[in-house]
C-alpha positions as CSV (number, residue, x, y, z in Angstrom):
1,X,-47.0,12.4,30.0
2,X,-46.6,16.1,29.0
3,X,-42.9,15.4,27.7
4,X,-44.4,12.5,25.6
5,X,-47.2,14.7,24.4
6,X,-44.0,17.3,23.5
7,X,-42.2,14.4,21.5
8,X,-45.3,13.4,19.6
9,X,-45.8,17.5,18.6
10,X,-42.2,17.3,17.3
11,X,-42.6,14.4,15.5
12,X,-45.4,15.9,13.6
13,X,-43.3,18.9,13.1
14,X,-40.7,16.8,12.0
15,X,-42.8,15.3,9.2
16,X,-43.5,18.6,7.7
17,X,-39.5,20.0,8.1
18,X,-38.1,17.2,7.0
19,X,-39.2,17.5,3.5
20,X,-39.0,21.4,2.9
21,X,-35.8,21.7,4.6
22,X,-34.3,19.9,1.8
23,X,-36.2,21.9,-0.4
24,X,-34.9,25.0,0.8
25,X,-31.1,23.6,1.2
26,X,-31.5,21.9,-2.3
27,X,-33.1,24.8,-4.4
28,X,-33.3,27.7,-2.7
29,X,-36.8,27.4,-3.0
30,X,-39.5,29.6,-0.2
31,X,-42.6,26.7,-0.4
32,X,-45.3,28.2,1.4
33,X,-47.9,25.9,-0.3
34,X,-45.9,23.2,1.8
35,X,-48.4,23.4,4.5
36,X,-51.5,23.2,1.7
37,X,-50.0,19.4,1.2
38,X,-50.3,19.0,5.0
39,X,-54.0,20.1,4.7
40,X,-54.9,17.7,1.7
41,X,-53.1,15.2,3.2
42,X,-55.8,15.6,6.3
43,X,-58.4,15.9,4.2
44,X,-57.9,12.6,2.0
45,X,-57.3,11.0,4.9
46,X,-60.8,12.1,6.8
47,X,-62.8,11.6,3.4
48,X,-61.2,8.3,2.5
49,X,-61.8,7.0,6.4
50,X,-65.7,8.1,6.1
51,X,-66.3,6.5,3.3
52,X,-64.4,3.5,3.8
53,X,-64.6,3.2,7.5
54,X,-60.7,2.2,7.0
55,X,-57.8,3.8,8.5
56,X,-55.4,2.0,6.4
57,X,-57.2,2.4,3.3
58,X,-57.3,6.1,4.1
59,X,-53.3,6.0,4.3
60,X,-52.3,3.6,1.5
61,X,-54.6,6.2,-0.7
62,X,-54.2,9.4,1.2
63,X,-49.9,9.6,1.4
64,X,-49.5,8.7,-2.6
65,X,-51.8,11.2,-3.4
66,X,-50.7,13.8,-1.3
67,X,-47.5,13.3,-3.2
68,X,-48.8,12.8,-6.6
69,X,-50.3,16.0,-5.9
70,X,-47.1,17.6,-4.7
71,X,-45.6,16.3,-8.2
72,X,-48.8,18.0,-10.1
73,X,-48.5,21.6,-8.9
74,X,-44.8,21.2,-9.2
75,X,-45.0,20.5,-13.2
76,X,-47.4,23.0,-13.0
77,X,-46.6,26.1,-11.4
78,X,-43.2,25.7,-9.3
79,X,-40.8,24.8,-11.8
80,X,-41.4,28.2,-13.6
81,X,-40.1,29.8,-10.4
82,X,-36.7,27.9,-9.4
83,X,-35.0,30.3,-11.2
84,X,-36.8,33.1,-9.8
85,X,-36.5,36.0,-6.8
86,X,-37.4,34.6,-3.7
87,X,-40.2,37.4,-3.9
88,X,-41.7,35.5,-6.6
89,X,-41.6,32.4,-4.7
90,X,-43.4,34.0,-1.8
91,X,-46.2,35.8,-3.8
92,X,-47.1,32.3,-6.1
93,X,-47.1,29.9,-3.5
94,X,-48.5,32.3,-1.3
95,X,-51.4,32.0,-4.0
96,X,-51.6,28.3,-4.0
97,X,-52.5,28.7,0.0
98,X,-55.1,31.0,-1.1
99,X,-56.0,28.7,-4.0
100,X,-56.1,25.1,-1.6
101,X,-58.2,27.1,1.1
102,X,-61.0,27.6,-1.5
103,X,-61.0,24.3,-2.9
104,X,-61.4,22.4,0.4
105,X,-64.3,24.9,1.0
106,X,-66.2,23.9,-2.0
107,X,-65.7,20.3,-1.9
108,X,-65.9,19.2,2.0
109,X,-67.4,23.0,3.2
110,X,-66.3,25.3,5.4
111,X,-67.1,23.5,9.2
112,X,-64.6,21.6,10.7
113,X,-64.7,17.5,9.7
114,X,-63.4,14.6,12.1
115,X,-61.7,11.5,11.6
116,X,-62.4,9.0,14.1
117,X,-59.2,7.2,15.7
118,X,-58.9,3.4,14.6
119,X,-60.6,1.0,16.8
120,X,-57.2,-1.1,17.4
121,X,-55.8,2.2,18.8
122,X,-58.2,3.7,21.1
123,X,-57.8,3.6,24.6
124,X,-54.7,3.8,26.6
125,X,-51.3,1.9,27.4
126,X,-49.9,1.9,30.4
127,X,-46.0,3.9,30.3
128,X,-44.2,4.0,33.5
129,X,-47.5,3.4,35.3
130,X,-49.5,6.1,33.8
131,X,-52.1,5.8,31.2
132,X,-50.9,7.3,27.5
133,X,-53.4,7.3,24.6
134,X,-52.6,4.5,22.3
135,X,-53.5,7.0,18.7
136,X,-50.8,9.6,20.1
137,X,-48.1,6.5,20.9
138,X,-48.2,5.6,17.6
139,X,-47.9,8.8,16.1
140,X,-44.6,8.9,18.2
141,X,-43.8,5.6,16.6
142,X,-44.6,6.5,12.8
143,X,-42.8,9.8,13.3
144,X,-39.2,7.5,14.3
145,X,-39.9,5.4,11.9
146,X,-40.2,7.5,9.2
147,X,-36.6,9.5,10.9
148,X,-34.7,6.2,10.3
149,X,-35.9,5.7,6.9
150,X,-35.0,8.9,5.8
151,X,-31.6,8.7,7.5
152,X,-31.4,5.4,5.6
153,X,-31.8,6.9,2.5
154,X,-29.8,9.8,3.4
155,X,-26.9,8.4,4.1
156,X,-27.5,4.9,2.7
157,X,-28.1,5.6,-0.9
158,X,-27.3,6.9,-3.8
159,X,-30.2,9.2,-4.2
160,X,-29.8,10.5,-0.5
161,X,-25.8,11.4,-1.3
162,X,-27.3,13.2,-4.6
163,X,-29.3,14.9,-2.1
164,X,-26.7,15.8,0.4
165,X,-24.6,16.6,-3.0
166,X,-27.2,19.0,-3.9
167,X,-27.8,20.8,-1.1
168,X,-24.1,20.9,-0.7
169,X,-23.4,22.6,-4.0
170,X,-26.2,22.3,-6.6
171,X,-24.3,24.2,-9.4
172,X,-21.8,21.5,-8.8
173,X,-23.9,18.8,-9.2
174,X,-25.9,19.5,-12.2
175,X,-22.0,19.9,-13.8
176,X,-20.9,16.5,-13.2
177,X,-24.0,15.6,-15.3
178,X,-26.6,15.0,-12.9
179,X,-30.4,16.4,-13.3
180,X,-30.9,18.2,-11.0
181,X,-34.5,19.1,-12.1
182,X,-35.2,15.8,-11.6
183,X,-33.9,15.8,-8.0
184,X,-36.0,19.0,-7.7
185,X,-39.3,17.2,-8.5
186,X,-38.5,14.6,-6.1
187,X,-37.6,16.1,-3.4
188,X,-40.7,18.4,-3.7
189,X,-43.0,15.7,-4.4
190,X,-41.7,13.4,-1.5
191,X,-41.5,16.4,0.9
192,X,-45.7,16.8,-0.3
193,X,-45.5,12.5,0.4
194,X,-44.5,13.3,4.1
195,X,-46.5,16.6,4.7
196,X,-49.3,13.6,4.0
197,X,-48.5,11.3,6.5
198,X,-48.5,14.3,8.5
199,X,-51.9,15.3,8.1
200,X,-53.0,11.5,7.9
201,X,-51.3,10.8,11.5
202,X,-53.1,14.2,12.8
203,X,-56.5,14.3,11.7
204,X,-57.7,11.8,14.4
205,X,-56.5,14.5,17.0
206,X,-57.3,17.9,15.3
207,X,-59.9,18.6,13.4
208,X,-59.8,18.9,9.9
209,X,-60.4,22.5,8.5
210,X,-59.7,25.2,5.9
211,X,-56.5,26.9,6.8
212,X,-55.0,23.9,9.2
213,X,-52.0,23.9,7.4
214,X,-50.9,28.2,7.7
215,X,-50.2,27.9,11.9
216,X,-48.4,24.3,11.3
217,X,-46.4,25.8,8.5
218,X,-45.1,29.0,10.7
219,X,-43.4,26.5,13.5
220,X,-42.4,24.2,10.8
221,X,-40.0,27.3,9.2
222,X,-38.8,27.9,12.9
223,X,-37.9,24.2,13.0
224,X,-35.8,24.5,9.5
225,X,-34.3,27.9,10.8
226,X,-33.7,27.0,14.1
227,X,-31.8,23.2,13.2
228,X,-30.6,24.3,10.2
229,X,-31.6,24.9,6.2
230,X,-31.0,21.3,4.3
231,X,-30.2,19.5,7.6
232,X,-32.3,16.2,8.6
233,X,-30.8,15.7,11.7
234,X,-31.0,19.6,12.4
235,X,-35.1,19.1,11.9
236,X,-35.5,16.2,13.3
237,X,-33.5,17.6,17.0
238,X,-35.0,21.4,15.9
239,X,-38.9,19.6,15.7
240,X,-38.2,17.9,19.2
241,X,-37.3,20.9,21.0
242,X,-40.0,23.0,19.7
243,X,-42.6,20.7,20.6
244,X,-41.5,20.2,24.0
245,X,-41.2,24.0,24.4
246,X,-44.3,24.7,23.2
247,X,-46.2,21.3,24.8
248,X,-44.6,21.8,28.4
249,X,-44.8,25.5,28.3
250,X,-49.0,25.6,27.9
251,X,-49.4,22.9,30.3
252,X,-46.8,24.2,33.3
253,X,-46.8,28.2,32.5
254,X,-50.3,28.7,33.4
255,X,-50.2,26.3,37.1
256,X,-46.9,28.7,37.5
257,X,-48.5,32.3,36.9
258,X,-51.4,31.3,39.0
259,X,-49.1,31.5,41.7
260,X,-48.3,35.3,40.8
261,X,-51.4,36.4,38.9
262,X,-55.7,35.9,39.0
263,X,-56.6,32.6,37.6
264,X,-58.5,33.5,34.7
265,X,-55.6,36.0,33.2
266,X,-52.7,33.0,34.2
267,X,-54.9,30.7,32.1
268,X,-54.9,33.3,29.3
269,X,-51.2,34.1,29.2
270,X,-49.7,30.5,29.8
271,X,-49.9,29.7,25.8
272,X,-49.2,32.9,24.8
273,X,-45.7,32.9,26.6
274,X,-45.3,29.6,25.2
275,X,-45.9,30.8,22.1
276,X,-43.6,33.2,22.5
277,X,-40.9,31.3,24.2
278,X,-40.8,29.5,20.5
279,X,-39.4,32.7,18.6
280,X,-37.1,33.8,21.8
281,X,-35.6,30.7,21.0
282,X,-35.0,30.6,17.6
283,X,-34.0,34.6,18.2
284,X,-31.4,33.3,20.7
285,X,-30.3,30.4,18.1
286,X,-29.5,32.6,15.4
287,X,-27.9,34.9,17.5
288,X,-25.2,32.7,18.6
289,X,-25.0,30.4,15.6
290,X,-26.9,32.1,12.8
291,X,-26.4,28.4,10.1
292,X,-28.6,27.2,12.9
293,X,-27.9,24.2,14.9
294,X,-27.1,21.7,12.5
295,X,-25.7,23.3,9.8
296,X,-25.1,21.0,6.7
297,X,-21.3,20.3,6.5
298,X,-19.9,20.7,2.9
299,X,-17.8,18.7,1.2
């Protein structure tokens, strides 16, 4: 059940890489803020659920207006920066982080909020003979859906080979006549779409809270780093394999160090060496393959 629980993590992760990979293999662009969508996406979703007492109500609102919301603050603030240092980048989205934190604050307060899980999906299923939450199976069931739709469109469509065009060679692109400012907006805006459905699809299982969106975001870059800049498939594998690691290790690390250390201090250091396990394995990536694993073939 622990490997399942790992493949629902990655799924999540992969929901949030997916879309700022191609951000970051398209335009160069360092979205910090991307996490901030993943927050408001939670946020909609929890408000829109207690008021309504709907869980699909709270996603057919929630997910467009995480992404109209995505397409806002890029005609606001990010275009000015495309053609800016990556320092630049850093410090204003960095600000929008600051900015989202503040606003969730003084409209739903600073404690943590909950959104209760659907009533057709409580309880438990049986998988191989051991009972599985139903909420988490169908998080791992959104998160493949939403992988083959994007691979659709990917590799399917003619916005999807504009994409792979443009994080190919954008220069390129935009020469042969294409607007690429227009791809731009889009791919921010439906990276911000799926950052939504990734808060929507967690907020039943974590609690809703200023600042959710900083800790996701920093194994969401190792993800993008680790499978490669402007590579689907490289987050979607890259996503996987840091949720298992991270999943497995804080549930089988701390049974192990009991065996060598006191109980209480095995119980503390179990997640932190899964924690660290993470970065030694995006060190040891880079090291032997620094494109990452999936790096996006040109041409």
């Amino acid at each position: 059940m622990q490997a399942l629980n790992g493949v629902q993590l990655g799924l999540l992760l992969f929901l949030l890489s997916a879309g700022l990979t191609l951000v970051l293999g398209i335009m160069s662009f360092l979205n910090l803020a991307h996490g901030s969508f993943y927050m408001m996406g939670a946020y909609f979703a929890a408000a829109l659920y207690g008021w309504t007492g709907s869980f699909l109500v709270a996603a057919v609102v929630a997910i467009p207006a995480t992404l109209l919301l995505g397409l806002l603050v890029e005609r606001i603030v990010l275009f000015r920066l495309y053609d800016r240092d990556h320092l630049y980048q850093v410090l204003a989205t960095f600000g929008l982080i600051l900015f989202f934190n503040e606003l969730v604050r003084i409209l739903w307060g600073s404690s943590s909020i909950y959104m209760g899980t659907p009533e057709l999906l409580t309880g438990s299923i049986q998988i191989l003979g051991l009972p599985y939450p139903k909420y988490r199976f169908a998080v791992i069931c959104v998160g493949l859906l939403v992988a083959l739709v994007l691979y659709w469109i990917i590799h399917r469509t003619r916005i999807g080979m504009l994409i792979r065009a443009g994080a190919s060679n954008a220069t390129m692109v935009g020469m042969l006549g294409v607007n690429i400012k227009r791809i731009n907006m889009l791919v921010l805006g439906f990276g911000a779409g799926l950052a939504g459905v990734a808060g929507l699809m967690s907020a039943p299982i974590m609690s809703v809270q200023p600042g959710m969106g900083e800790p996701i975001l920093i194994l969401t870059l190792v993800v993008i780093v680790t499978g490669g800049i402007g590579s689907i498939r490289g987050a979607f594998y890259g996503a996987l394999i840091v949720g298992f690691v991270d999943t497995i290790g804080r549930a089988f690390l701390p049974w192990i160090l009991r065996e060598l250390l006191d109980r209480d201090l095995a119980q503390a250091l179990g997640p932190a060496i899964a924690s660290i396990a993470i970065y030694l394995f995006m060190a040891v990536v880079l090291a032997i393959k620094p494109e990452g694993l999936f790096q996006v073939k040109h041409g």
